[in-house]
Structure formats: C-alpha cells, structure tokens
N, C-alpha and C positions, 0 to 999 in steps of 0.2 A: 089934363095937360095933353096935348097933342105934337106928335112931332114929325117931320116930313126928312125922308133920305133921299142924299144928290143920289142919281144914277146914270148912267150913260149909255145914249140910245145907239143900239144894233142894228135894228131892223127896224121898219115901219110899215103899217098897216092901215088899214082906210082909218078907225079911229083908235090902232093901239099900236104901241112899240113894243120890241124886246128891248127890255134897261136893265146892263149889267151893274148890279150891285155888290161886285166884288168878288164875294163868293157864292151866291144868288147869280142866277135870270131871270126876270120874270117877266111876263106880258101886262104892261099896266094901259090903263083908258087914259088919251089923248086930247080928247075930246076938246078940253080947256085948254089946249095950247094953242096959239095959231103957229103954222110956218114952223113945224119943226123938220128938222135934217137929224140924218144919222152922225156918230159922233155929237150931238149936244148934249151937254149936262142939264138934267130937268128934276128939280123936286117932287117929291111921290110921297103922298099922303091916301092913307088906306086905299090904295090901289088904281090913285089918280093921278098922272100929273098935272101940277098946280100951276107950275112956270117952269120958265127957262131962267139957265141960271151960268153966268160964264166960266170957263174951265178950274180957272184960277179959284174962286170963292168956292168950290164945288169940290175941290182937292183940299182947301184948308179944312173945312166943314168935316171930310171926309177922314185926316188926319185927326181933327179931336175928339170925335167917334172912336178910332182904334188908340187913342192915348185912355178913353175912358172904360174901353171894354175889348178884354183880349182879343174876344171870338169875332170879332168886326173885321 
C-alpha cells in the first residue's frame, strides 16, 4: 500500500520545494509538478510531489491523518 501526505509549499527551488508538513519540513523533488507557487498544497509520495492539490481537500486529508494518529 502506498500513501502520499498533502504539504505546503515554502520555498521553491529549480526542481525542489521546502513542504511544510506540519510538524516536518522537508525538501521534496518537483519535478512532476508543472507551475507550482509557494503556498500550494501538493501531495508527496516517497519524497516526490505527485500533483497539486486545492487548499480545501488538502486540510480535510490532513484533518483525518491527525483523527487517526496523535503524533500527526
């Protein structure tokens, strides 16, 4: 099973962000995104983002993560 976490970009970089995940930051690869901006919510799978993803859907996703696990 695979699973990808919304994050929220800080910084950008020729092909990486910093994506705040809360209580993480980390520098994830770009690459596969076109047209990203700071402030986007983007899914990150093993240390890629996959897409863009809107604020909204990205805070729900985000909320049922910390209902299933304290440390979130």
């Amino acid at each position: 099973m695979c699973i990808a976490i919304p994050g929220k970009v800080l910084e950008i970089y020729k092909y990486e962000a910093l994506v705040d995940f809360g209580k993480i930051q980390k520098r994830v690869n770009t690459s596969l995104i076109e047209d990203i901006q700071i402030n986007d919510y983007i899914l990150v799978h093993a240390g890629y983002g996959v897409e863009k993803m809107n604020e909204q859907e990205a805070l729900d996703t985000l909320s049922v993560f910390k209902m299933l696990c304290d440390d979130f």
